[in-house]
C-alpha positions as CSV (number, residue, x, y, z in Angstrom):
1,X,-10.9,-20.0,0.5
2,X,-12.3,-16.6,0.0
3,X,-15.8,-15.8,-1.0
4,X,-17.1,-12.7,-1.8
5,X,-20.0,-11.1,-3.8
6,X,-23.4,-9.5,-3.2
7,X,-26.9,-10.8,-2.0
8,X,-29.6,-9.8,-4.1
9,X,-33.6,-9.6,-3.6
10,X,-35.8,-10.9,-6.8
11,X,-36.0,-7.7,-8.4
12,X,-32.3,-7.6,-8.6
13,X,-31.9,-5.2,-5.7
14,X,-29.1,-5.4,-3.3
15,X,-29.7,-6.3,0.4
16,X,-27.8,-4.8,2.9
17,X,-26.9,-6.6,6.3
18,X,-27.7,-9.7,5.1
19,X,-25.5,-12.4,6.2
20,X,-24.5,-15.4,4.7
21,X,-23.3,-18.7,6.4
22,X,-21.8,-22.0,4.4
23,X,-21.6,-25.1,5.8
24,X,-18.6,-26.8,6.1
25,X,-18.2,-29.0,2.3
26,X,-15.4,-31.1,1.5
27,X,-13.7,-29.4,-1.8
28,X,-11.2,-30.5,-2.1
29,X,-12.3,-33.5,-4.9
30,X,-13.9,-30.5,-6.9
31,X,-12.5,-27.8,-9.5
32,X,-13.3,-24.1,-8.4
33,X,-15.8,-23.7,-11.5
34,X,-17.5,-26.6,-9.9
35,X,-17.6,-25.7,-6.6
36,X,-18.8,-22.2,-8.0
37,X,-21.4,-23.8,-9.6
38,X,-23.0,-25.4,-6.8
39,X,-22.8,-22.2,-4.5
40,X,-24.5,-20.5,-7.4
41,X,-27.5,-23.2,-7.4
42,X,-28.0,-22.9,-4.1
43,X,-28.2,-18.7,-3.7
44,X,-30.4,-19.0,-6.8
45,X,-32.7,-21.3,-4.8
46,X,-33.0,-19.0,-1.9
């Protein structure tokens, strides 16, 4: 699986050299909107 986008601050600025590290998830029980979903929670959270 490939994941790309962009980190963004707050004000909706982007932040360079920012990395970003996932845990290993099972996925395999989950459709792609879902698992997009809970990515999406969790950068939103940060």
């Amino acid at each position: 699986m490939e994941i790309e986008g962009e980190v963004k601050d707050i004000f909706d600025n982007p932040r360079k050299n920012v990395i970003v590290s996932l845990k290993k998830i099972a996925l395999r029980n989950y459709r792609e909107e879902e698992i997009l979903s809970k990515m999406s929670k969790v950068f939103n959270s940060l």
